[in-house]
C-alpha positions as protocol buffer text, in pm:
chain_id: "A"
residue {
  index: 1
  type: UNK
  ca { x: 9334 y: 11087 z: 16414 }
}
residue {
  index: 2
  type: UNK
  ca { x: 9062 y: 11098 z: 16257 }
}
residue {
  index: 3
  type: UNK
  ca { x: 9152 y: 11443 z: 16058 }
}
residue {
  index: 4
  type: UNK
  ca { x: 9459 y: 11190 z: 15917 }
}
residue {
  index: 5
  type: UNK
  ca { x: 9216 y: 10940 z: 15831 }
}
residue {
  index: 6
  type: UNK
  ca { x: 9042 y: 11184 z: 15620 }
}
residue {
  index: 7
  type: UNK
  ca { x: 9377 y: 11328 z: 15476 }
}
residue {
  index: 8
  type: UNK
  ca { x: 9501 y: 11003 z: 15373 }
}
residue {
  index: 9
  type: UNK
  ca { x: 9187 y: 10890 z: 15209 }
}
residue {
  index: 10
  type: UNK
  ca { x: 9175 y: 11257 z: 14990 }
}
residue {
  index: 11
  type: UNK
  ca { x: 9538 y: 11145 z: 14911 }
}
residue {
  index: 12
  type: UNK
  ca { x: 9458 y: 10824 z: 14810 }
}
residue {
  index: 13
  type: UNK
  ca { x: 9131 y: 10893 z: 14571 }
}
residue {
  index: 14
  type: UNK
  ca { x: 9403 y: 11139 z: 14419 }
}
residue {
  index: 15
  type: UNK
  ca { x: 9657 y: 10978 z: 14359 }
}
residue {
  index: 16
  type: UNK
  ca { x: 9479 y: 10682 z: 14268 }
}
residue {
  index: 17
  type: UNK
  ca { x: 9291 y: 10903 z: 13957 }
}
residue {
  index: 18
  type: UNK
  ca { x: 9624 y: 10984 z: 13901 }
}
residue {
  index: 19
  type: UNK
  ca { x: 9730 y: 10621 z: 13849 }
}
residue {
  index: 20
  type: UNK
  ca { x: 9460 y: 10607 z: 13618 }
}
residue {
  index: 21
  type: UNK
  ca { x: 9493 y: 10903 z: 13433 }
}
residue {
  index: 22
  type: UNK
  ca { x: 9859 y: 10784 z: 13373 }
}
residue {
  index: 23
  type: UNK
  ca { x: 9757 y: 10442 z: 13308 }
}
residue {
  index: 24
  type: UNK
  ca { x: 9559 y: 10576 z: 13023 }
}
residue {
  index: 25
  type: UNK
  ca { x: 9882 y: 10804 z: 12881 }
}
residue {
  index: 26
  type: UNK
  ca { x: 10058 y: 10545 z: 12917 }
}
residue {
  index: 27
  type: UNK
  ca { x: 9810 y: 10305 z: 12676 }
}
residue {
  index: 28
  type: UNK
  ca { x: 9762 y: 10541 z: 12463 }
}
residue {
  index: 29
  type: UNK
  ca { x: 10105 y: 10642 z: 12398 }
}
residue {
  index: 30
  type: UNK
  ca { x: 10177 y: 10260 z: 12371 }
}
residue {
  index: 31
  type: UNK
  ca { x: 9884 y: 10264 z: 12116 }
}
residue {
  index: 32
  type: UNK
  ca { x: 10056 y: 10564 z: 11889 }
}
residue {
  index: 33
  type: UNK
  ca { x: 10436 y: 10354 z: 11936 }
}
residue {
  index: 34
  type: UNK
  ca { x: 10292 y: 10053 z: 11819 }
}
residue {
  index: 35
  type: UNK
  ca { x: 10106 y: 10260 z: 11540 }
}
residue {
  index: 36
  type: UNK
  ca { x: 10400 y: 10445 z: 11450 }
}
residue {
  index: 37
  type: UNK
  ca { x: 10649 y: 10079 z: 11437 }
}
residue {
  index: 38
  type: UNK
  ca { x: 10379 y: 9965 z: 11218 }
}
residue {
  index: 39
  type: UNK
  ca { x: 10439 y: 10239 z: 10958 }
}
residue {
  index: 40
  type: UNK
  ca { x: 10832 y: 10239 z: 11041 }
}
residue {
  index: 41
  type: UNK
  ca { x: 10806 y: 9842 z: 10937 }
}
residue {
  index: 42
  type: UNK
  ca { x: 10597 y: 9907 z: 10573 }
}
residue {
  index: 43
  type: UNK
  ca { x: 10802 y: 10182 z: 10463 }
}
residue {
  index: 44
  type: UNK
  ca { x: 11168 y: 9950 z: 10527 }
}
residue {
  index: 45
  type: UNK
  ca { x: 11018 y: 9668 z: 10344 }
}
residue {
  index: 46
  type: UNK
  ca { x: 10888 y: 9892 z: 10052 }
}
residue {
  index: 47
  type: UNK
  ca { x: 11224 y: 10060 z: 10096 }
}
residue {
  index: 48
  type: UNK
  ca { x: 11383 y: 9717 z: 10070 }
}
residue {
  index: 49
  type: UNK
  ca { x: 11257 y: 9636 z: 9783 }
}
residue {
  index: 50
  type: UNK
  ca { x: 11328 y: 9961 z: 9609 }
}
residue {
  index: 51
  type: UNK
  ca { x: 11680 y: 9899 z: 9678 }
}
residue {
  index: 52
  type: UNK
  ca { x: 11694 y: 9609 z: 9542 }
}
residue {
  index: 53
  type: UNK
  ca { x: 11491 y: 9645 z: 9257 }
}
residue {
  index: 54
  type: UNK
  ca { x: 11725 y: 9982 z: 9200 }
}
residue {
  index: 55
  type: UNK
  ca { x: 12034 y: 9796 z: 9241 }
}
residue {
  index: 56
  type: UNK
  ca { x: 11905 y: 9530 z: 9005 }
}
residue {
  index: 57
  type: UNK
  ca { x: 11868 y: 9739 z: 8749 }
}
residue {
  index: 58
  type: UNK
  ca { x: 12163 y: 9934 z: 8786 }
}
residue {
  index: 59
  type: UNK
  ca { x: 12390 y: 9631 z: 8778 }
}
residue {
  index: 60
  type: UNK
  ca { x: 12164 y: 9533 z: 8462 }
}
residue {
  index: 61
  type: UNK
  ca { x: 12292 y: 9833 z: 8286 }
}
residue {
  index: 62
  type: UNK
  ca { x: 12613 y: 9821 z: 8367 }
}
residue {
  index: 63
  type: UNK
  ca { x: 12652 y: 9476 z: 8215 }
}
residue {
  index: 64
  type: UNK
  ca { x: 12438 y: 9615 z: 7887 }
}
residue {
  index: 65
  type: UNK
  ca { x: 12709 y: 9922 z: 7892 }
}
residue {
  index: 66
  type: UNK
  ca { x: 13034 y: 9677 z: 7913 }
}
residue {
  index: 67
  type: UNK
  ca { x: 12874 y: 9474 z: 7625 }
}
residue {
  index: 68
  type: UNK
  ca { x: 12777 y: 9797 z: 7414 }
}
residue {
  index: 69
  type: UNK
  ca { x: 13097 y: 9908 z: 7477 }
}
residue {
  index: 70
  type: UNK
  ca { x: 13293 y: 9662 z: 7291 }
}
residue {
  index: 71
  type: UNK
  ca { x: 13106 y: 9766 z: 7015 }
}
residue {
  index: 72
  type: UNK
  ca { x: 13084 y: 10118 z: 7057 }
}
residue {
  index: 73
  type: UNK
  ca { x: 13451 y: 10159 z: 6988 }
}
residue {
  index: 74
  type: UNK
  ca { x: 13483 y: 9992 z: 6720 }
}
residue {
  index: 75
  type: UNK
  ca { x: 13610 y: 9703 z: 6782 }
}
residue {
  index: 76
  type: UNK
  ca { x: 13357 y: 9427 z: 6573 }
}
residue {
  index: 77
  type: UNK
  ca { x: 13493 y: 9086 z: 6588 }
}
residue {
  index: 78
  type: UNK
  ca { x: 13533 y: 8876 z: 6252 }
}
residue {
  index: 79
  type: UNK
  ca { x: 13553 y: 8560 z: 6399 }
}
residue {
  index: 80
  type: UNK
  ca { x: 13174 y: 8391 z: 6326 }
}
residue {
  index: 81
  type: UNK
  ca { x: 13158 y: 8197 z: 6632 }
}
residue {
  index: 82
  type: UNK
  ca { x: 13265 y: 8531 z: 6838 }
}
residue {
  index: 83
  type: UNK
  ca { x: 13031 y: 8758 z: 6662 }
}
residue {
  index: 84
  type: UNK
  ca { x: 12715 y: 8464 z: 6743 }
}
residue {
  index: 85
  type: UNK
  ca { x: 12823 y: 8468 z: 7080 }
}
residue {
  index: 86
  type: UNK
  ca { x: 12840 y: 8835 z: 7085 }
}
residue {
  index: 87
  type: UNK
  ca { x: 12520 y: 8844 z: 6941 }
}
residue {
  index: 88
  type: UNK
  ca { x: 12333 y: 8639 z: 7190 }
}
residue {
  index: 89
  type: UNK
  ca { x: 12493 y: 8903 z: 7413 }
}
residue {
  index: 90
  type: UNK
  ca { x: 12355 y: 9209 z: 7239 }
}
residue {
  index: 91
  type: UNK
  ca { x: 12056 y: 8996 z: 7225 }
}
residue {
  index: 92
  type: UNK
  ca { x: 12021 y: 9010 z: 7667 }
}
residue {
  index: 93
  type: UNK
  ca { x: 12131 y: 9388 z: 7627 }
}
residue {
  index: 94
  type: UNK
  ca { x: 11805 y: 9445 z: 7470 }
}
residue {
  index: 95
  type: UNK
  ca { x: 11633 y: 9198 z: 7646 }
}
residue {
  index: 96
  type: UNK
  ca { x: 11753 y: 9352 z: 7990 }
}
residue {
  index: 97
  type: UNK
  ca { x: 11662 y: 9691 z: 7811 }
}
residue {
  index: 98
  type: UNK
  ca { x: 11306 y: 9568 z: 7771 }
}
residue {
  index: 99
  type: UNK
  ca { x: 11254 y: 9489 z: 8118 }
}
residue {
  index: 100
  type: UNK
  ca { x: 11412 y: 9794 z: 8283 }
}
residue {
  index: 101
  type: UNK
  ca { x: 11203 y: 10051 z: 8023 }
}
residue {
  index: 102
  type: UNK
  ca { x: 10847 y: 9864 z: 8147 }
}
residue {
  index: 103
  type: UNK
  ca { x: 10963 y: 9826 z: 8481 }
}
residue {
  index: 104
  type: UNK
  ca { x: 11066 y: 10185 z: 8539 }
}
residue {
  index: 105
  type: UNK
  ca { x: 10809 y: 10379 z: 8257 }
}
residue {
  index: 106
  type: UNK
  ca { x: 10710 y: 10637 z: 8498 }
}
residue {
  index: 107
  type: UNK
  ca { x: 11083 y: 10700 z: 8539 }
}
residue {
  index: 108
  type: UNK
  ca { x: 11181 y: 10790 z: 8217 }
}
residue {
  index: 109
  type: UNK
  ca { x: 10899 y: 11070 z: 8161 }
}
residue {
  index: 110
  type: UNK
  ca { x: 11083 y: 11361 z: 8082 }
}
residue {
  index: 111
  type: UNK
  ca { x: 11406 y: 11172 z: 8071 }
}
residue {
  index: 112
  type: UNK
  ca { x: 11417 y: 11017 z: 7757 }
}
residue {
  index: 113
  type: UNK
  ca { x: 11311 y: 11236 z: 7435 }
}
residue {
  index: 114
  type: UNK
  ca { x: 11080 y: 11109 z: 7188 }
}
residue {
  index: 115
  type: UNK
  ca { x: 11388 y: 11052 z: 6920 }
}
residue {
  index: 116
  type: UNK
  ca { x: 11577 y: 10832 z: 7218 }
}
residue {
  index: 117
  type: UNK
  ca { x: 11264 y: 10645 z: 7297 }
}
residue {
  index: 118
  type: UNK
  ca { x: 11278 y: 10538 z: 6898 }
}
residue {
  index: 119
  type: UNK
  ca { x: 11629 y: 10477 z: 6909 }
}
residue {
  index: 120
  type: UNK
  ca { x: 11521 y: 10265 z: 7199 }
}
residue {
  index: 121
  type: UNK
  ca { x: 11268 y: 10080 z: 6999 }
}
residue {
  index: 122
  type: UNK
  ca { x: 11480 y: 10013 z: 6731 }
}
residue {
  index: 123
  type: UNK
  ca { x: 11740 y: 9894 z: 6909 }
}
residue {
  index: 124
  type: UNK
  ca { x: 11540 y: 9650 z: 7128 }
}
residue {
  index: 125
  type: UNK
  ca { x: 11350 y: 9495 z: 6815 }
}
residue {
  index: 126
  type: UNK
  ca { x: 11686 y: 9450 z: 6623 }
}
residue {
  index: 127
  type: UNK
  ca { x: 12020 y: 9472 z: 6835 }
}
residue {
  index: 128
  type: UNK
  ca { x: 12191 y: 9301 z: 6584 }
}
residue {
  index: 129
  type: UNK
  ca { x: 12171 y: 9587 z: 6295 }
}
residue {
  index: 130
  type: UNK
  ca { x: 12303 y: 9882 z: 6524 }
}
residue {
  index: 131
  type: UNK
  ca { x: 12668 y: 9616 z: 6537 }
}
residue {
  index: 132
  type: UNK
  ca { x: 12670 y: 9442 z: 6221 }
}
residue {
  index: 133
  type: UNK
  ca { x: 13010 y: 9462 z: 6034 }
}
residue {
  index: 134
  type: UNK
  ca { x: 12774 y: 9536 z: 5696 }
}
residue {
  index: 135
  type: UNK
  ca { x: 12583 y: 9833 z: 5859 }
}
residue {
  index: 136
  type: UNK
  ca { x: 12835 y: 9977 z: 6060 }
}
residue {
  index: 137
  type: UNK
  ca { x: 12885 y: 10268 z: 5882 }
}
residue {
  index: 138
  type: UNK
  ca { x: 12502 y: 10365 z: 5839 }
}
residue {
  index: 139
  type: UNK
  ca { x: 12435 y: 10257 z: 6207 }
}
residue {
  index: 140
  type: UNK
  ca { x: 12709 y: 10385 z: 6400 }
}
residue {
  index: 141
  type: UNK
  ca { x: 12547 y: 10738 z: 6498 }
}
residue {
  index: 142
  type: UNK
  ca { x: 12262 y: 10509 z: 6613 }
}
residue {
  index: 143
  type: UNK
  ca { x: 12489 y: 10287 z: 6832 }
}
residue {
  index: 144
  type: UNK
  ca { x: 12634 y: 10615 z: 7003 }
}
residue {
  index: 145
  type: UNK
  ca { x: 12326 y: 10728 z: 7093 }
}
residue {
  index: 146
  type: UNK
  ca { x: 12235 y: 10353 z: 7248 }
}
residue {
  index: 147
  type: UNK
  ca { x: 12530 y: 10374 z: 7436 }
}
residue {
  index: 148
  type: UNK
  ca { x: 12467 y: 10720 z: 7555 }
}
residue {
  index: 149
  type: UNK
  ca { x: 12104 y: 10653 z: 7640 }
}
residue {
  index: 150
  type: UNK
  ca { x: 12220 y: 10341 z: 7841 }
}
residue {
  index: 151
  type: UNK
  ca { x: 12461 y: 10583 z: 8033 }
}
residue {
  index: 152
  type: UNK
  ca { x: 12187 y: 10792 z: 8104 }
}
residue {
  index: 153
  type: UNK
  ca { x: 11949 y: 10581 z: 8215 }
}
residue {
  index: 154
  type: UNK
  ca { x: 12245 y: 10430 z: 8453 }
}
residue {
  index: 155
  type: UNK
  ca { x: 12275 y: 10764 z: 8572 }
}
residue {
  index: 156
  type: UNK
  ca { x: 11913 y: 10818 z: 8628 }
}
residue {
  index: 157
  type: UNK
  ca { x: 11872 y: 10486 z: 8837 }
}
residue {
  index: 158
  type: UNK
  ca { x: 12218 y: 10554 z: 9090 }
}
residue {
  index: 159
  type: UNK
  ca { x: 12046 y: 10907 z: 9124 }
}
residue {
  index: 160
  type: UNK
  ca { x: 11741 y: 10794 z: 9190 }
}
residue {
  index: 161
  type: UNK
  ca { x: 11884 y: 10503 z: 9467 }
}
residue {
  index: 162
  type: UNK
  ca { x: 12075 y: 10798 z: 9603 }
}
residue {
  index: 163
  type: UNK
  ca { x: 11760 y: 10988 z: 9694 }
}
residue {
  index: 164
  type: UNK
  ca { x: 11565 y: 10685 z: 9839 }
}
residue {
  index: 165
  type: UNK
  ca { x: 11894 y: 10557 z: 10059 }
}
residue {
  index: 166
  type: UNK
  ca { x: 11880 y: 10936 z: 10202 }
}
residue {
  index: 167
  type: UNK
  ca { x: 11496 y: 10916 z: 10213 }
}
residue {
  index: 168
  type: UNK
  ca { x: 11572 y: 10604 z: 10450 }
}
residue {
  index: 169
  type: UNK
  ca { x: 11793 y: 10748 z: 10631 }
}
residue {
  index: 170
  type: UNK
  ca { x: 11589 y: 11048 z: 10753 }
}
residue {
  index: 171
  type: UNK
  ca { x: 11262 y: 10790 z: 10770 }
}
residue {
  index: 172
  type: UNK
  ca { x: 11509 y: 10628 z: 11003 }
}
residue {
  index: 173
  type: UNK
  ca { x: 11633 y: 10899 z: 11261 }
}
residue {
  index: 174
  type: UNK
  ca { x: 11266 y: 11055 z: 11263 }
}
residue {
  index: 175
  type: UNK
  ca { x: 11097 y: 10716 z: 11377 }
}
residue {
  index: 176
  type: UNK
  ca { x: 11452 y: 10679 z: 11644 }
}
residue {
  index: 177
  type: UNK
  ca { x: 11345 y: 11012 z: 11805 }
}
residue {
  index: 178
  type: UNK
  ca { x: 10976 y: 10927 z: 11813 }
}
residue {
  index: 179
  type: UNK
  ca { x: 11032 y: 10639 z: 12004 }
}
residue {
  index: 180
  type: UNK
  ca { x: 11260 y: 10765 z: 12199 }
}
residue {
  index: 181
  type: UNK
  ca { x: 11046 y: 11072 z: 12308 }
}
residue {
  index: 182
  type: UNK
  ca { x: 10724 y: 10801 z: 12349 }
}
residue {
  index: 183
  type: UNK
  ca { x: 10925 y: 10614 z: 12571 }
}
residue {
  index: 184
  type: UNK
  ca { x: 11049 y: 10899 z: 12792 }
}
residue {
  index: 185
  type: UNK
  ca { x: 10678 y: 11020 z: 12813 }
}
């Protein structure tokens, strides 16, 4: 009886460091889930807001490109009140241009050549010149290039949303399995 007694109580210290050794894996594997969630959480909300700022300013161009593209083609209206309201359009193209080219600087390095950044420029202090009936003629190699920039920098922004949807995606399945292999420790 006695030689039980003993047995059981060698059993019992062990498995009760046991206990505590797993306690502590446990914790501490709690510790690096909660740690890992937190990081999981900051990069979907800067995520987030990529996307949306992305989408933003893809929509943005779209609506500059359908307005430059009435113009583009060649088709200036003569009506006065049409070509003031047409105008004040031309006048948000640039506007929205402005915006997007501070906004995104550091994405148009090495996208945008010196000679388009000056088209740029020129366009967004005068949008009126590049589509006035008088200068159409001397500005209409200038317009092109407007419109084609705008294309571009559509281009650049859908790319660019591309790559952080299918950054997500992968920041996604990696933090699934890491939880799932946490919990199954």
């Amino acid at each position: 009886l006695t030689t039980k007694i003993e047995e059981h109580t060698a059993a019992s210290a062990r498995l009760g460091a046991e206990i505590t050794n797993l306690e502590k894996e446990v914790a501490g594997n709690q510790a690096s889930l909660d740690q890992a969630t937190a990081i999981r959480q900051k990069q979907l909300a800067e995520f987030n807001s990529e996307e949306k700022d992305m989408l933003e300013s893809v929509s943005a161009l779209k609506a500059a490109i359908v307005v430059l593209s009435k113009h583009h083609g060649g088709s200036l209206l003569q009506d006065k009140k049409k070509d003031q309201h047409e105008g004040t359009r031309l006048l948000g193209v640039a506007n929205t241009l402005r915006y997007q080219m501070r906004k995104h600087a550091r994405l148009f390095v090495g996208v945008l050549s010196p000679s388009e950044r000056r088209a740029l420029d020129a366009f967004i202090q005068a949008p009126e010149d590049y589509f006035d009936a008088t200068y159409k003629q001397s500005y209409a190699p200038q317009s092109g290039q407007i419109f084609g920039i705008l294309k571009q920098m559509k281009a650049t922004f859908e790319e660019n949303l591309s790559v952080a949807q299918k950054e997500e995606l992968e920041n996604q399945k990696a933090y699934t399995e890491l939880k799932a292999a946490k919990e199954a420790e």
